[in-house]
PyMOL CGO cylinders between C-alpha atoms (Angstrom):
from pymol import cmd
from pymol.cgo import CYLINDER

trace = [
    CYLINDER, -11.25, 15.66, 17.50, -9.87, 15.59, 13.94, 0.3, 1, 1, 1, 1, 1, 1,
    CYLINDER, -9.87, 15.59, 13.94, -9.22, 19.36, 12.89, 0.3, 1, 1, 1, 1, 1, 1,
    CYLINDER, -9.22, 19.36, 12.89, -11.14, 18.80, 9.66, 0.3, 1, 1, 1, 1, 1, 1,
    CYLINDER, -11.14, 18.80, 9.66, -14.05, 17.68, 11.35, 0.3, 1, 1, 1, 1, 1, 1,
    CYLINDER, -14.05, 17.68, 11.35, -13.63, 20.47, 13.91, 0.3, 1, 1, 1, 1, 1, 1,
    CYLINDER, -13.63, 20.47, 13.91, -13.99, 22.99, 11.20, 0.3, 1, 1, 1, 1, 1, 1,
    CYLINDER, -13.99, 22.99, 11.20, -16.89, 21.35, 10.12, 0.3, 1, 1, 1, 1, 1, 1,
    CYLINDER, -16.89, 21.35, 10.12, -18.32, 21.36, 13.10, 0.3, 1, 1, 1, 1, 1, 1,
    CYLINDER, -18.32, 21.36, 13.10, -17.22, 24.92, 13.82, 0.3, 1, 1, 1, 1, 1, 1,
    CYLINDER, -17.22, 24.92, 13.82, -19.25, 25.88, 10.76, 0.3, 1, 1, 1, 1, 1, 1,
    CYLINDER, -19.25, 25.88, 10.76, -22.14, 24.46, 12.47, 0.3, 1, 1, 1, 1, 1, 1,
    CYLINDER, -22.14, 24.46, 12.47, -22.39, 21.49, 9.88, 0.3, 1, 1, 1, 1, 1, 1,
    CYLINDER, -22.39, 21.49, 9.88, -24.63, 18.64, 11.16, 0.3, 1, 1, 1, 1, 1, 1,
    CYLINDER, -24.63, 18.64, 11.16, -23.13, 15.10, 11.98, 0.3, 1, 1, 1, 1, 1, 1,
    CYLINDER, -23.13, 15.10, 11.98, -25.05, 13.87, 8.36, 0.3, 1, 1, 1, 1, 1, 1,
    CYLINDER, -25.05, 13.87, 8.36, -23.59, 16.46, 6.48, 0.3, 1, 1, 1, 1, 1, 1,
    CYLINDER, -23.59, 16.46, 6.48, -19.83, 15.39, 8.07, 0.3, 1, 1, 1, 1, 1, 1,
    CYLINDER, -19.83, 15.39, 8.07, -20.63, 11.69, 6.91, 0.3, 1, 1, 1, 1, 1, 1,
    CYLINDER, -20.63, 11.69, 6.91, -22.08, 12.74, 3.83, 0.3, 1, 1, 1, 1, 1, 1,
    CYLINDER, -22.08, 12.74, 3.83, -18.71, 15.03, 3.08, 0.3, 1, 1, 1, 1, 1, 1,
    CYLINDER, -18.71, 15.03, 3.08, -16.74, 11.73, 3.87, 0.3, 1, 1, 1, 1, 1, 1,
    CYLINDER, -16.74, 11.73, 3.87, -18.70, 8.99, 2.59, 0.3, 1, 1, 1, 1, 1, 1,
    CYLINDER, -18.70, 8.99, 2.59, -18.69, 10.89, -0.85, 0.3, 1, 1, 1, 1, 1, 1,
    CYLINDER, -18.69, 10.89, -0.85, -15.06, 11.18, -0.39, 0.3, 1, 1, 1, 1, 1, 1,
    CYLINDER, -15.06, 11.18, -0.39, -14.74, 7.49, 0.33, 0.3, 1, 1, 1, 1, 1, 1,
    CYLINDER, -14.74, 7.49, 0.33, -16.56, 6.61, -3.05, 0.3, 1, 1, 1, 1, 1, 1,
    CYLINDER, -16.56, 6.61, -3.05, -15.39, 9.64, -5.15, 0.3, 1, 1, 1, 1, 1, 1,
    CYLINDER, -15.39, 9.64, -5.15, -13.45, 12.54, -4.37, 0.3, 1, 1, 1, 1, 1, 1,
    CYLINDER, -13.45, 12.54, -4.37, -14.42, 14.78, -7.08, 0.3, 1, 1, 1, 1, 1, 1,
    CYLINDER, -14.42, 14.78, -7.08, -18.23, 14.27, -5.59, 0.3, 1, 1, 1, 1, 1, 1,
    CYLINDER, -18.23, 14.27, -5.59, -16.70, 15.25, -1.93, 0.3, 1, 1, 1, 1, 1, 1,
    CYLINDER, -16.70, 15.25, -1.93, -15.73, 18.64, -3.62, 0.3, 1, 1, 1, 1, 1, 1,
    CYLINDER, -15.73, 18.64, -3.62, -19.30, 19.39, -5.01, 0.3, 1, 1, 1, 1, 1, 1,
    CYLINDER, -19.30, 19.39, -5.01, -20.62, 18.36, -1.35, 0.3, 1, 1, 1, 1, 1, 1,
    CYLINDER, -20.62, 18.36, -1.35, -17.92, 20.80, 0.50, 0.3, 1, 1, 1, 1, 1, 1,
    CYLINDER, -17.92, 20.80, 0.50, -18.83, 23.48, -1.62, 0.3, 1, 1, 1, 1, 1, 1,
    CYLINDER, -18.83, 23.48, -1.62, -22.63, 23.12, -1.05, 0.3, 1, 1, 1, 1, 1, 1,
    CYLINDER, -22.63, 23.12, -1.05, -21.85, 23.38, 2.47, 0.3, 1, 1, 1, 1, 1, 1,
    CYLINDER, -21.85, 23.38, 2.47, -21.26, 27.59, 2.16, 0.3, 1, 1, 1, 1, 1, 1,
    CYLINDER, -21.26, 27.59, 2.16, -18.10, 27.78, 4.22, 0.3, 1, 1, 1, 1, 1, 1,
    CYLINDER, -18.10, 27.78, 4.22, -15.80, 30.84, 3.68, 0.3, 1, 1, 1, 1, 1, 1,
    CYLINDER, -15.80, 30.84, 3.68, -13.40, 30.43, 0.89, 0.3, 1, 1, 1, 1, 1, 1,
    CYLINDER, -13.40, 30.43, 0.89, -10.91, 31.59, 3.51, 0.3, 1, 1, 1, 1, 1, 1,
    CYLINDER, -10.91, 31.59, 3.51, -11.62, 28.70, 5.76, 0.3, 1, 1, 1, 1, 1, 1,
    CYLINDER, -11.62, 28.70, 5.76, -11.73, 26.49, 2.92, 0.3, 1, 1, 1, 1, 1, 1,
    CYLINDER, -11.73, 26.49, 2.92, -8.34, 27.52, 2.29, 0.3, 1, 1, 1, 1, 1, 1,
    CYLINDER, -8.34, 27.52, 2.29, -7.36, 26.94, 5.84, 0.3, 1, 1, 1, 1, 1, 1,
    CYLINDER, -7.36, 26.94, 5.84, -8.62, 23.59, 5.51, 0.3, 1, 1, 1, 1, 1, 1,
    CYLINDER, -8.62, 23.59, 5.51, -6.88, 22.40, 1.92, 0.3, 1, 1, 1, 1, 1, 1,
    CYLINDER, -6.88, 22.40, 1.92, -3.76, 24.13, 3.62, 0.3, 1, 1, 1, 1, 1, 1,
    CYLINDER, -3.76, 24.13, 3.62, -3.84, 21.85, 6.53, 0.3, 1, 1, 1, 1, 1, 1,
    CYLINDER, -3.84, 21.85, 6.53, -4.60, 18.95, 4.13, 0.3, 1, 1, 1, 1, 1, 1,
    CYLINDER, -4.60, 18.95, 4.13, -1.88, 19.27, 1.93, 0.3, 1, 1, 1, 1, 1, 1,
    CYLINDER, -1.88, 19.27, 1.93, 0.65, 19.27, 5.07, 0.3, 1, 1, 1, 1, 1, 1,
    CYLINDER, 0.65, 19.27, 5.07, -0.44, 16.28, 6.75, 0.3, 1, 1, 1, 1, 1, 1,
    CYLINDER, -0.44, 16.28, 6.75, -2.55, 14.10, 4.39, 0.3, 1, 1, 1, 1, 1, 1,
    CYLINDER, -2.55, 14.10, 4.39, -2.77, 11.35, 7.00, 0.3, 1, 1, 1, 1, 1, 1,
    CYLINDER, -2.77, 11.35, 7.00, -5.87, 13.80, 8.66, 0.3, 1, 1, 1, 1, 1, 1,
    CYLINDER, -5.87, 13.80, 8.66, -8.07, 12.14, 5.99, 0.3, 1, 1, 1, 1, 1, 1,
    CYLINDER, -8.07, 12.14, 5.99, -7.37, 8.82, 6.77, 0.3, 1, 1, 1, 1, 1, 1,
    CYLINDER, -7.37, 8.82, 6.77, -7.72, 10.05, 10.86, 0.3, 1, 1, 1, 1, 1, 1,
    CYLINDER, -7.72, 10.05, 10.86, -11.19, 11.76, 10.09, 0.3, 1, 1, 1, 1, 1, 1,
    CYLINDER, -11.19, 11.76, 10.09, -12.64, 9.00, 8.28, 0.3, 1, 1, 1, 1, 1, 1,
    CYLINDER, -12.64, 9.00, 8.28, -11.44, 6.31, 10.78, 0.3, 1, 1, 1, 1, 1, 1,
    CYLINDER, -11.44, 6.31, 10.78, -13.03, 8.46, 13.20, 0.3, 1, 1, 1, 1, 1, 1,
    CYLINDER, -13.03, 8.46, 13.20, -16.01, 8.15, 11.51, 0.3, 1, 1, 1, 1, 1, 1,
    CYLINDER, -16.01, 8.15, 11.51, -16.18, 4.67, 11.64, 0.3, 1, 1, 1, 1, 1, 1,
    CYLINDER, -16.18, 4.67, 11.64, -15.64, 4.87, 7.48, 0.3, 1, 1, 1, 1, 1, 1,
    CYLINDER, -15.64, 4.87, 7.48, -13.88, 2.50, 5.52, 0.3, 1, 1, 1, 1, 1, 1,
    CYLINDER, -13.88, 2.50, 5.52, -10.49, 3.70, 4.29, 0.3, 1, 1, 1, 1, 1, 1,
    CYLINDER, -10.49, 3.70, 4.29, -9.76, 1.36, 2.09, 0.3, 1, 1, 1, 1, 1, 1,
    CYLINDER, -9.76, 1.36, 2.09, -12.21, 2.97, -0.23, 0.3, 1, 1, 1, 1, 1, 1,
    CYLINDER, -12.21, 2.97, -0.23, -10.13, 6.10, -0.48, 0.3, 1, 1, 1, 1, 1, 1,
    CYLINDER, -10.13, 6.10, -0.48, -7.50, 4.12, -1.63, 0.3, 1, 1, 1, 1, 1, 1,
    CYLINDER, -7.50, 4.12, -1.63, -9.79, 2.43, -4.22, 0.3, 1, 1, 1, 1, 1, 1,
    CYLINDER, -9.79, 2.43, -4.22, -11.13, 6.39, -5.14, 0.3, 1, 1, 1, 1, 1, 1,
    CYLINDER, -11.13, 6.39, -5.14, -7.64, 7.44, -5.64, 0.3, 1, 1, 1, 1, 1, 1,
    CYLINDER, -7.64, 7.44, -5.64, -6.70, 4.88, -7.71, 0.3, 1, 1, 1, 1, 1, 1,
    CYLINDER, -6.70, 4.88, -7.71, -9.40, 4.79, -10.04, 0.3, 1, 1, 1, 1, 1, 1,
    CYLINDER, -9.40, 4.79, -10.04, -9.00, 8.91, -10.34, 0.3, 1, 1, 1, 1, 1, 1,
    CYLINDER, -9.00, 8.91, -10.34, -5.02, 8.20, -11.39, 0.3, 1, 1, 1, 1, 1, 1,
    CYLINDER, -5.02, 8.20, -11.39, -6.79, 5.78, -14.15, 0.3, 1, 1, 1, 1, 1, 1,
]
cmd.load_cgo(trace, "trace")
């Protein structure tokens, strides 16, 4: 299992609240941020988390494969953010 959704899951987030986390970072990131926060996980874990993030970006791209999301959309998100 991807180690983001792990923690999520660790945190005892439901399955919808994973997709919802991922499907708002699909169509905008800054709206996955609002949704993370809402989801009352430790700042310390949260920490943990962006940590692991920064060193191996590619987890996102894992996570939301493994959610059957498309990625492609990230990409769009990104892009339109660096706009």
């Amino acid at each position: 299992m991807n180690p983001i959704i792990a923690l999520l899951k660790e945190h005892n987030i439901s399955d919808e609240k994973v997709n919802e986390v991922f499907q708002a970072l699909t169509e905008n990131p800054l709206m996955a941020m609002a949704v993370v926060q809402q989801l009352n996980i430790p700042a310390e874990k949260l920490q943990q988390l962006m940590a692991l993030v920064m060193q191996n970006p590619g987890l996102i791209k894992e996570a939301v494969q493994e959610l059957g999301l498309d990625y492609d959309k990230v990409e769009q998100a990104k892009a339109q953010l660096k706009q």
